[in-house]
Legacy VTK file of the C-alpha trace (Angstrom):
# vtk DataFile Version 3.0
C-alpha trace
ASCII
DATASET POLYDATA
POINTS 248 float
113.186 142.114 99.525
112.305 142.648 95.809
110.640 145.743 94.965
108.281 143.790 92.724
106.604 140.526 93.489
106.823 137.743 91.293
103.280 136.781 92.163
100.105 138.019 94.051
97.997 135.028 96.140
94.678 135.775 97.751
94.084 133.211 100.268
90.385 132.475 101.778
89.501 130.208 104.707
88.723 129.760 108.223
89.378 130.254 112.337
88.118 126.874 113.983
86.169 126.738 115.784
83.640 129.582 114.328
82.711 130.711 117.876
83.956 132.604 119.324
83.726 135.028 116.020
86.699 136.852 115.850
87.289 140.003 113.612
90.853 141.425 113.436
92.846 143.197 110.806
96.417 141.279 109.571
98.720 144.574 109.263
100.385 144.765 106.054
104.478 142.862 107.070
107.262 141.700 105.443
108.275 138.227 105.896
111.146 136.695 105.629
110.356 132.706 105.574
112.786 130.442 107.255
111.876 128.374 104.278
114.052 130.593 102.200
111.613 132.760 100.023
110.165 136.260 100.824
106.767 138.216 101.302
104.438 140.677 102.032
100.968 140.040 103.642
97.760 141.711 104.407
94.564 140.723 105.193
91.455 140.636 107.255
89.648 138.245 109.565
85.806 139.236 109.892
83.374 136.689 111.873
86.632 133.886 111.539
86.454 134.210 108.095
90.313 135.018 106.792
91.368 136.840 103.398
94.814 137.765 102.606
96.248 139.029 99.991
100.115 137.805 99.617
102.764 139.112 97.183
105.381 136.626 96.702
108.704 138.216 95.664
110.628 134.461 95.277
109.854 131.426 93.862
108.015 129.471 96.824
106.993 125.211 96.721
103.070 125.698 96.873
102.495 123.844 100.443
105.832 125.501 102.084
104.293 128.712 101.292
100.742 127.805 102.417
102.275 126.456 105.716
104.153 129.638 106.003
101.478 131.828 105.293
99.395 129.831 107.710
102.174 130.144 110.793
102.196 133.941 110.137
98.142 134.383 110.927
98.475 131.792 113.601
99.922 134.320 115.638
97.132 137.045 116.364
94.495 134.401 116.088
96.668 132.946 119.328
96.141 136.321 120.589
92.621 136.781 120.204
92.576 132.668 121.695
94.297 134.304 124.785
92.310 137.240 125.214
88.917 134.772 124.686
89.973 131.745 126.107
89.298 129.393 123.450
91.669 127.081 121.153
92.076 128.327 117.897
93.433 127.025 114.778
93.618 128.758 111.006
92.491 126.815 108.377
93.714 128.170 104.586
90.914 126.605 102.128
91.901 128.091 99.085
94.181 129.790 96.921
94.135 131.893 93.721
96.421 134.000 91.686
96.636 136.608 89.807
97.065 134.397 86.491
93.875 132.608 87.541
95.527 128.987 88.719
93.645 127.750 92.020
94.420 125.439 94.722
92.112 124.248 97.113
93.487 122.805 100.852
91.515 119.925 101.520
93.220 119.335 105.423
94.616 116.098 103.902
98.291 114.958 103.531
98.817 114.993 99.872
101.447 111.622 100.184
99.072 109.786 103.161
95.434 110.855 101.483
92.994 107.444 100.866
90.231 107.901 98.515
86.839 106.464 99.460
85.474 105.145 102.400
87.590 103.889 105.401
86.534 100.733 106.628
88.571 99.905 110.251
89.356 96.531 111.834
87.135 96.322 115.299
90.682 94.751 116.481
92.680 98.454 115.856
89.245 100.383 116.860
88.896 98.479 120.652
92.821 99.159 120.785
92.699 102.877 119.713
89.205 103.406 122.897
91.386 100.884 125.883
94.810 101.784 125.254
96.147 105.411 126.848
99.395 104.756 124.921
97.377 104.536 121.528
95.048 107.626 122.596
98.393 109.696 122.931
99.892 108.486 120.066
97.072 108.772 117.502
96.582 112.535 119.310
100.101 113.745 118.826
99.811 111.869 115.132
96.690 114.840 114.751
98.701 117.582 115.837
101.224 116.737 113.664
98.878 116.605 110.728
97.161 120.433 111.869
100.491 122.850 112.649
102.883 121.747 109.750
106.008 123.471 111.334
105.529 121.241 114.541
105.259 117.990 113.000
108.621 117.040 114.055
107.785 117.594 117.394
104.859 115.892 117.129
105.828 112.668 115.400
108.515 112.369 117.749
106.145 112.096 120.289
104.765 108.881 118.725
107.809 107.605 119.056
108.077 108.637 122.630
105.088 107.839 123.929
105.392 103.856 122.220
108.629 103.676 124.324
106.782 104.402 127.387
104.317 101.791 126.796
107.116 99.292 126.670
108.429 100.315 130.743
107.714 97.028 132.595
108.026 99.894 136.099
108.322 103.249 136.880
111.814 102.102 137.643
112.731 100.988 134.177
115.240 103.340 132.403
114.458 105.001 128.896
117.002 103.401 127.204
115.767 99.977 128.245
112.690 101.083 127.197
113.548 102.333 123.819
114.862 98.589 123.405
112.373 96.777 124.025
109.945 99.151 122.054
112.056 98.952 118.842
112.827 95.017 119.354
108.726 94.342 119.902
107.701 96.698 116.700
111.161 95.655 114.645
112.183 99.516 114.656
115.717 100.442 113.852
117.303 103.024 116.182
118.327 104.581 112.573
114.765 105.548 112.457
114.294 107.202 115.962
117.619 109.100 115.359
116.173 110.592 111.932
113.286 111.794 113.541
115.030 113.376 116.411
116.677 116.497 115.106
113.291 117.652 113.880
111.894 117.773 117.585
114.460 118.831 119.052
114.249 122.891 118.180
110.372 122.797 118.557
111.037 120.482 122.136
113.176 123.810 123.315
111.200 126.680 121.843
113.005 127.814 119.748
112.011 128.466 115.796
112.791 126.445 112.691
111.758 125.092 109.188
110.560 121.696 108.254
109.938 121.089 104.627
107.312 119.419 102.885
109.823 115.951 101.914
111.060 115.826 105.671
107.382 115.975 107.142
106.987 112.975 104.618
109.554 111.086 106.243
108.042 112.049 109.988
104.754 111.080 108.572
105.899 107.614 107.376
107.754 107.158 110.509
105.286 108.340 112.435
102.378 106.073 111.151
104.338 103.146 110.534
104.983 102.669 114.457
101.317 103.605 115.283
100.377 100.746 112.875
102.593 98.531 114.441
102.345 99.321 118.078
98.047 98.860 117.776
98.754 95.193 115.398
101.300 94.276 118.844
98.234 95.539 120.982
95.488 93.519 119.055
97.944 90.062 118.745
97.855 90.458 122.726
100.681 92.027 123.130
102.821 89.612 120.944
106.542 91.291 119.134
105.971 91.198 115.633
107.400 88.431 113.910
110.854 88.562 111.684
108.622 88.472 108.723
107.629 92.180 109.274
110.077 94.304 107.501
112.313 96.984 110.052
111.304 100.200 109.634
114.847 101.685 108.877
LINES 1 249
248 0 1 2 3 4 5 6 7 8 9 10 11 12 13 14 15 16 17 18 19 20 21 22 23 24 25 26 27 28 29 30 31 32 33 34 35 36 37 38 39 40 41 42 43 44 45 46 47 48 49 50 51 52 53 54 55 56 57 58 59 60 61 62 63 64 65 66 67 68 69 70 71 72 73 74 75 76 77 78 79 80 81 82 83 84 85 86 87 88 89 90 91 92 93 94 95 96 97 98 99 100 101 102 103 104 105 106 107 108 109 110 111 112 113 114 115 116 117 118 119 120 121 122 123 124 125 126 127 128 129 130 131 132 133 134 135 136 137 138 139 140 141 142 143 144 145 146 147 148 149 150 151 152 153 154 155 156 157 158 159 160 161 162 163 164 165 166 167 168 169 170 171 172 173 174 175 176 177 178 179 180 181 182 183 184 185 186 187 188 189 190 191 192 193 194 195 196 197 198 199 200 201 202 203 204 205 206 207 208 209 210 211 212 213 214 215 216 217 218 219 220 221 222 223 224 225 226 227 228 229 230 231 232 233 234 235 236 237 238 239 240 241 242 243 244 245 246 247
């Protein structure tokens, strides 16, 4: 590691949910991201409100290094969820450094945010409350969304759990499965098998990276078979026509 840092970030933000209020220090450590920069962090958690204080000693993409930084306080804020029993997540808000340049962490996904106000088709809402396939998939679609080095895992798990929707008996094999899922939603097996090395690491436990233009491309993935899987669900459980475009 450098002996000077290139740049000094003093993060600000949250544990959710506020209760139980947790206090802890973050020791000062040296981190070396799998993401291919370095730094050093410090910081302090009082009442699940989190400052830290990080000296970047490489250049670092501004979300790989929040997601980083984010991973690295995750861990004793698991702790303190063990030792209380609750499930706790870090939120980063905000951001400023040392030359005064701010950025603020809204929870959204830069490439998927909407402006405005939502407005959803009853047809995809009575889907999304009647269908335990939906529930799972929309759920895992969250997770991926909240712990940035798991999406892969996560949005694989769309995938997944829209092939089990598709087995006519407990009998039915995965592979048949996966067939008729990606005939009925017109999804290429290109698009499955893009997805799958990004799951696989997280699947086994083991640790990785995932950067910010291949969550994109889980993201896209991910969504574009949860859009299509609750339009089969609201046509009555019709395969989309030839006129839909395959998700490649």
């Amino acid at each position: 590691m450098a002996d000077k840092p290139s740049v000094r970030w003093y993060y600000s933000g949250q544990v959710i949910p506020r209760l139980p209020l947790i206090s802890l220090d973050i020791p000062r450590a040296a981190i070396s991201s799998s993401f291919g920069f370095s730094y050093e962090i410090e910081g302090r958690i009082q009442n699940s409100l989190i400052t830290a204080t990080v000296a970047l000693f490489e250049r670092a993409e501004p979300l790989d290094l929040r997601n980083s930084v984010t991973s690295v306080i995750q861990g004793p804020v698991d702790l303190a969820g063990l030792v209380t029993g609750a499930g706790l997540d870090v939120h980063l808000e905000t951001a400023r450094a040392e030359s005064g340049e701010w950025q603020v962490f809204d929870g959204y996904i830069p490439a998927l945010k909407v402006e405005g106000t939502v407005e959803l088709p009853m047809p995809l809402v009575v889907s999304a409350l009647s269908d335990v396939q939906a529930q799972i998939m929309l759920a895992d679609f969250r997770q991926a969304m909240r712990f940035p080095v798991q999406t892969g895992f996560f949005c694989y798990r769309v995938a997944d759990a829209a092939m089990q929707a598709f087995k006519s008996s407990e009998s039915m094999s995965d592979h048949d499965a996966w067939v008729r899922m990606r005939a009925a939603l017109r999804v290429e097996r290109s698009a499955i098998d893009r997805m799958k090395p990004h799951a696989d690491w997280a699947r086994h436990g083991k640790p990785g990276v995932i950067t910010d233009p291949e969550r994109l491309m889980l993201f896209r993935t991910a969504k574009a078979i949860i859009e299509r899987y609750l339009e089969y669900l609201s046509s009555g459980r019709h395969a989309l026509g030839e006129t839909v475009p395959s998700i490649a």
